[in-house]
C-alpha positions in Angstrom: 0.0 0.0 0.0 1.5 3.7 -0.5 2.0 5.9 1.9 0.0 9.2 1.7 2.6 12.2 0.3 3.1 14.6 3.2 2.4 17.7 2.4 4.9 20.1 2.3 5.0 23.3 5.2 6.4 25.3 8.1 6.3 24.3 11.5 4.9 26.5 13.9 8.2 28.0 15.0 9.2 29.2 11.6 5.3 30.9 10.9 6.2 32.4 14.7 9.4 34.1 13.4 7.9 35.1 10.1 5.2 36.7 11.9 7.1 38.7 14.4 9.4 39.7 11.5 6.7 40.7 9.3 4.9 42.6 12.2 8.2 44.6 12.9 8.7 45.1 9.2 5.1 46.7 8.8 5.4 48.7 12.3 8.0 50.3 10.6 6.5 51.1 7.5 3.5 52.2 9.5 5.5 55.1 11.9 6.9 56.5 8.6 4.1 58.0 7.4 2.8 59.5 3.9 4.9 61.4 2.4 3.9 65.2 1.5 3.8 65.0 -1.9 1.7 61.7 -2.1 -0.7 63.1 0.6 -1.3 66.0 -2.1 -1.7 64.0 -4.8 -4.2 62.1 -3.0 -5.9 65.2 -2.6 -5.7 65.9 -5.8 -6.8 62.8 -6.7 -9.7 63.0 -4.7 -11.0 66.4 -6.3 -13.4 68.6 -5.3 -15.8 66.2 -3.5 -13.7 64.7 -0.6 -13.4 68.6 0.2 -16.8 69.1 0.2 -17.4 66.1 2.8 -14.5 66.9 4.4 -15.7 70.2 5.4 -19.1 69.3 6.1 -19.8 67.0 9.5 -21.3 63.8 8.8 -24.7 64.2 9.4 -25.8 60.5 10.4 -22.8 60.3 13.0 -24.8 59.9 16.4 -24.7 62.3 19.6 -22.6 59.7 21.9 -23.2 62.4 25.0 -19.0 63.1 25.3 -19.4 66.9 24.0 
């Protein structure tokens, strides 16, 4: 009889390391923020509507009683 193939993978020590690695990588990525030129060309991008809601409040946020 043949013996089933075993499937190929990473134990859970190696997916441990690659986590913590990849977490660290993106924390990184994360404090550097958006640069000034791509946050005005996302502005840009945006055009004249995401100024309009972005200057008006949105009007089906609810009163959650911390004013």
């Amino acid at each position: 009889m043949k013996e089933p193939k075993k499937q190929g993978g990473l134990n859970a020590e190696i997916q441990s390391r690659i986590g913590h690695q990849l977490r660290a990588m993106y924390d990184d990525v994360v404090r550097q923020g958006v640069p000034d030129r791509f946050a005005e060309l996302i502005r840009k991008l945006d055009g004249p509507e995401a100024a309009t809601q972005a200057a008006q409040p949105d009007q089906t946020a609810k009163n959650d009683g911390r004013d």
